[in-house]
N, C-alpha and C positions, 0 to 999 in steps of 0.2 A: 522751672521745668517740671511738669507732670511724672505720673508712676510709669505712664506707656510711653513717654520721651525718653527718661532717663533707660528705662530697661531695652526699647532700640537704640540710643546712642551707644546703651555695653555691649548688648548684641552685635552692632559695627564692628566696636574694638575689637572683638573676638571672634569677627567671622562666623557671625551664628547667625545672625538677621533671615537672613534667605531660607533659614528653615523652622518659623516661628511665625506664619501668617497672623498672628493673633499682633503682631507687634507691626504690624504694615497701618500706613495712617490712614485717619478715618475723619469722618465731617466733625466739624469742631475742635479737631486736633489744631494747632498754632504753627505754622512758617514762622522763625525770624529768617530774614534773607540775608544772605554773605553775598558777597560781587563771584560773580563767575563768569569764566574762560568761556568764550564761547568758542568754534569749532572753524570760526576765520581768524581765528586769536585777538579777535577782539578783549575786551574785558567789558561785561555786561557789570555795571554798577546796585550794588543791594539798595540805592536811590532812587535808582529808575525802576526798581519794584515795589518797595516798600511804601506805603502808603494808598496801593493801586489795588484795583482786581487784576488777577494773573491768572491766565488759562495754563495752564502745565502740559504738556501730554511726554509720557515717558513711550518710544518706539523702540524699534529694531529695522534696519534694511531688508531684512531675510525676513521681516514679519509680514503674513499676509493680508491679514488681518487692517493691521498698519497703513499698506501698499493701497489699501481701500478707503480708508479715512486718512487720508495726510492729506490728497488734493481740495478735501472740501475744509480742511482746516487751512489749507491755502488761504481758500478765498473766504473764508473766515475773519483770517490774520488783514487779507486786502481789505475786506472792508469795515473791519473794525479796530484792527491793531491803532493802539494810539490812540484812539477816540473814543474813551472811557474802558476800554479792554487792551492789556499787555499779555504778550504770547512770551514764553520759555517751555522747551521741549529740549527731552533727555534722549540720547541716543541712548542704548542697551552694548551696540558691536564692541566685539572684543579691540578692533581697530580702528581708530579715527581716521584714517583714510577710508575705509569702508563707508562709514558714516558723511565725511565730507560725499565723498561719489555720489551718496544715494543722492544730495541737498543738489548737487549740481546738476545731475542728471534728469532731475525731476524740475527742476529751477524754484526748487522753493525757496523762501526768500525771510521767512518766520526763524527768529532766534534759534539756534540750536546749540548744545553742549553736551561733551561729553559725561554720561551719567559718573558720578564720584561718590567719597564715603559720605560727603556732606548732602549730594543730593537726598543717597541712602538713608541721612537722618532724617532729612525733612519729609521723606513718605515713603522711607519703609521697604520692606520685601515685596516686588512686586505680586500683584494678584490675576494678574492676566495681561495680556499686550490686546492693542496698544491702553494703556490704561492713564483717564485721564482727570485733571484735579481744576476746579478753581478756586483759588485763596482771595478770599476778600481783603480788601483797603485794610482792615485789623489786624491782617494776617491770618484770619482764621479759614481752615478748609470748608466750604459751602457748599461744597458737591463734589463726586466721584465716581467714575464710572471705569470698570476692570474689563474692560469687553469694547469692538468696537459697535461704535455707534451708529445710529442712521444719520443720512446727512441732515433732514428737518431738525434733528436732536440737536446737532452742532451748530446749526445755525441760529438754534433760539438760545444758547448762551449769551446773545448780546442780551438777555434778559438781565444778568449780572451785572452790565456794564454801569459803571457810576457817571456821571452829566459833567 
């Protein structure tokens, strides 16, 4: 674990993260992946990521911003999830029934979980919504973007994609 891992994993323990931007991850920062809950109570296994590129994006339901980039992360996820690109997206809402509604309401259909402390290690205090990551096959972060995006931008992430 690095000096900026170890010092956001203290910052979690002690509820300081969210007010130390300098400690939010950055490209070249390290993922290791843990299995996570996902938001149909599934269990997303740290297998089915680990070893993969993974597009991250950390939202909110009440985000605007979000409301504008999730449908083209849809069809993103439709025509690439699986096929050298894996999708994990973090809800922000204080309520996981909020977060479930938005995913049904919208009928997206791309992993989603509840954001936790472990998400919070792996990237940090956020820097803007929707803000989004992807980690390479090594685990390492390869890009980031704190703002949303245009749809052209999200759709040349399959630039990432491993064969």
């Amino acid at each position: 674990m690095n000096r900026r891992e170890s010092l956001r994993v203290l910052a979690a323990a002690v509820g300081a993260a969210a007010l130390d931007p300098a400690l939010a991850a950055a490209v070249g920062d390290r993922v290791e992946w843990r299995d996570v809950t996902l938001l149909d109570g599934r269990t997303l296994p740290a297998s089915a990521l680990t070893g993969r590129v993974v597009v991250v994006e950390i939202w909110a339901s009440w985000c605007p911003f979000c409301k504008r980039q999730n449908p083209v992360l849809q069809q993103v996820y439709e025509a690439h999830g699986g096929r050298g690109l894996e999708f994990l997206t973090f809800s922000i809402d204080r309520e996981p029934a909020k977060a479930r509604a938005y995913m049904t309401d919208n009928k997206y259909s791309f992993p989603a979980a509840m954001a936790t402390v472990q998400s919070e290690k792996w990237f940090g205090p956020r820097e803007g919504l929707p803000e989004l990551y992807v980690v390479a096959h090594d685990g390492r972060i390869v890009f980031k973007e704190a703002k949303e995006m245009f749809p052209e931008d999200l759709h040349a992430l399959v630039r990432f994609a491993r064969p």
